[in-house]
ZAGUPA-497017 format. One record per residue (C-alpha): x, y, z; residue in three letters. Coordinates in steps of 0.001 Angstrom, whole numbers. Layout:
@px->X | py->Y | pz->Z | residu->Ala .
...
% end
This chain:
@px->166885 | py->-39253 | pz->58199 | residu->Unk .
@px->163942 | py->-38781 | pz->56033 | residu->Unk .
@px->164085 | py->-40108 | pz->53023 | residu->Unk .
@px->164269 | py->-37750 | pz->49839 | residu->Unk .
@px->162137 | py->-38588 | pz->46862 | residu->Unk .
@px->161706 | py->-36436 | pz->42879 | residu->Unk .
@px->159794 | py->-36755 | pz->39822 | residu->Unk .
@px->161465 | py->-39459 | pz->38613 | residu->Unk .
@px->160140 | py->-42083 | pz->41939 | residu->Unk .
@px->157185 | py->-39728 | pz->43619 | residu->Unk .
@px->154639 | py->-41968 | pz->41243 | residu->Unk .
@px->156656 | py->-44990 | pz->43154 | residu->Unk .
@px->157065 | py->-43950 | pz->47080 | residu->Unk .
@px->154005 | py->-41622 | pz->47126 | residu->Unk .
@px->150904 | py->-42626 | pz->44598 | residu->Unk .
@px->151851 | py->-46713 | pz->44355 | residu->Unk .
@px->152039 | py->-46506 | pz->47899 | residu->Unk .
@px->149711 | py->-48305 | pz->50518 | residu->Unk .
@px->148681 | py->-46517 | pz->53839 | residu->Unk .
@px->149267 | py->-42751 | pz->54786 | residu->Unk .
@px->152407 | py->-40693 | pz->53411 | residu->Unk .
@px->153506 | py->-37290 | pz->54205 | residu->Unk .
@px->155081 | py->-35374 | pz->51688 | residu->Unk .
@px->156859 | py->-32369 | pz->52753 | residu->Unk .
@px->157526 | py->-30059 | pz->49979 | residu->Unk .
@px->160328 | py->-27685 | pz->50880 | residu->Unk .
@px->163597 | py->-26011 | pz->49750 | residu->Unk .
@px->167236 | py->-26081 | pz->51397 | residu->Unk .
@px->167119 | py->-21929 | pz->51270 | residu->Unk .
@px->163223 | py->-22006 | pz->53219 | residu->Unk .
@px->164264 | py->-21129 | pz->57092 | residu->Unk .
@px->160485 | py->-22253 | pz->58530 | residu->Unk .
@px->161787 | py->-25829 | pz->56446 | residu->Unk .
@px->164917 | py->-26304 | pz->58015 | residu->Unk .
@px->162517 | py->-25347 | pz->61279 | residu->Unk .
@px->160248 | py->-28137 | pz->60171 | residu->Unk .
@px->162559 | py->-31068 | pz->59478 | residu->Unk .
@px->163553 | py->-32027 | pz->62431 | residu->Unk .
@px->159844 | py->-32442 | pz->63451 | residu->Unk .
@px->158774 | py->-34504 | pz->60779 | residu->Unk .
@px->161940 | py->-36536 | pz->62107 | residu->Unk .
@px->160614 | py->-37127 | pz->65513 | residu->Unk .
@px->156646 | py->-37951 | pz->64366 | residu->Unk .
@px->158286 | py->-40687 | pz->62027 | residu->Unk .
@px->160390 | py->-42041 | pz->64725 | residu->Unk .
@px->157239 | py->-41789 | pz->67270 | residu->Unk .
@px->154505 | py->-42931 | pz->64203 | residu->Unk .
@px->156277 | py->-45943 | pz->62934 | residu->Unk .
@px->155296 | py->-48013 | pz->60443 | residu->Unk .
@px->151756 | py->-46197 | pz->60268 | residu->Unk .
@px->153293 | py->-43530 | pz->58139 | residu->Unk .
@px->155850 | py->-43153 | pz->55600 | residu->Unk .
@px->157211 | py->-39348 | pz->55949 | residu->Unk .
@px->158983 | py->-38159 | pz->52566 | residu->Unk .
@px->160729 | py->-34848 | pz->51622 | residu->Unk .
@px->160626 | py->-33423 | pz->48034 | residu->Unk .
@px->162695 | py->-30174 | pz->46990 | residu->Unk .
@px->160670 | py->-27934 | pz->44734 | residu->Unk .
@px->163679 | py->-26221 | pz->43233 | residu->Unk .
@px->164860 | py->-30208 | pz->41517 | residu->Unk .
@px->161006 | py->-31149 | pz->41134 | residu->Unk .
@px->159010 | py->-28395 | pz->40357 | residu->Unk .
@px->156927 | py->-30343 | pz->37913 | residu->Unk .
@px->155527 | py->-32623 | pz->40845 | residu->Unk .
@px->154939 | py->-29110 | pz->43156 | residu->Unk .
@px->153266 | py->-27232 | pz->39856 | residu->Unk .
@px->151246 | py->-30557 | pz->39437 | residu->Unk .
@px->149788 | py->-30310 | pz->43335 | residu->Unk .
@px->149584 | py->-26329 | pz->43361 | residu->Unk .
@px->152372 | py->-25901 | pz->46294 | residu->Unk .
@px->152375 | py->-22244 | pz->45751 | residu->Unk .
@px->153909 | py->-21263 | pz->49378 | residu->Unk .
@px->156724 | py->-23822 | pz->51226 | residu->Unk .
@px->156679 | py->-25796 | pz->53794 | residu->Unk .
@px->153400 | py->-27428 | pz->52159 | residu->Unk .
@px->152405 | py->-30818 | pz->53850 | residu->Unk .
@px->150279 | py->-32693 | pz->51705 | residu->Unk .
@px->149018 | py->-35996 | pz->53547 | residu->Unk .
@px->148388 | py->-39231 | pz->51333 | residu->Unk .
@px->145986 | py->-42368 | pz->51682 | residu->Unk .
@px->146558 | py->-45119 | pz->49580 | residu->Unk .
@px->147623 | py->-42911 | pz->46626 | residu->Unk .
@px->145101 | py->-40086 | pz->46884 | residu->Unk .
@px->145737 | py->-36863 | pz->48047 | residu->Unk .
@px->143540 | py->-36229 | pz->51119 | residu->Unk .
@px->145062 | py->-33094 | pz->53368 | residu->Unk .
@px->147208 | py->-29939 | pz->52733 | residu->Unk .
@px->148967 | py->-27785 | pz->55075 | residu->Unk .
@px->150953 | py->-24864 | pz->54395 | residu->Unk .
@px->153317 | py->-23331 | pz->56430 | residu->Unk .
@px->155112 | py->-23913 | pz->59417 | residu->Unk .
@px->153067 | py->-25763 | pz->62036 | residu->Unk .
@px->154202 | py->-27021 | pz->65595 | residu->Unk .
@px->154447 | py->-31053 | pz->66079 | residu->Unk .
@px->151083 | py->-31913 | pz->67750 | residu->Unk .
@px->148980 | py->-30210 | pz->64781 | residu->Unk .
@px->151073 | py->-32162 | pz->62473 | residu->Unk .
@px->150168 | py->-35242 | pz->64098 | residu->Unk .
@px->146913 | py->-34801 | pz->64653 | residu->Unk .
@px->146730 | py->-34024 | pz->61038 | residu->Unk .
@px->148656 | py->-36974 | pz->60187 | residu->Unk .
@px->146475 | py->-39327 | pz->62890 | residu->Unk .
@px->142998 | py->-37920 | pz->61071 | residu->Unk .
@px->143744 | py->-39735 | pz->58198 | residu->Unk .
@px->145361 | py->-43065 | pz->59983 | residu->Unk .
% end
């Protein structure tokens, strides 16, 4: 299971961390997110270590999603070493997430 950061540890997981992280910014009423989780699931099983996958609910941390702009969910926004580097919005099908995710690797 993914793990499930907020405001009060994204500075921690996401923008102290080293490497690539994938933040998926969703909400447990969004259908194409419930569609998506079990995706991001699989690519952090398959990716490893390489990546750190996180979720974050907009509805308990909408300060973080007003901060980054996520005006539609899903929004993917992809990590390196604490800057923001890639966004994607919407639903997208595992092997454009990955590639997305392997771009930045």
């Amino acid at each position: 299971m993914l793990n499930h950061i907020n405001t009060s540890n994204f500075t921690e997981e996401v923008l102290n961390s080293k490497g690539v992280v994938v933040v998926d910014f969703f909400a447990t009423w969004c259908a194409p997110c419930k569609m998506l989780s079990p995706i991001l699931e699989e690519l952090q099983t398959e990716m490893g270590e390489s990546v750190k996958i996180v979720k974050l609910d907009v509805d308990e941390s909408g300060e973080i999603a007003n901060k980054y702009q996520v005006q539609n969910i899903p929004t993917i926004k992809i990590f390196k070493d604490g800057a923001e580097v890639d966004t994607k919005v919407g639903f997208l099908p595992k092997d454009a997430l990955k590639e997305a995710i392997e771009e930045v690797l």
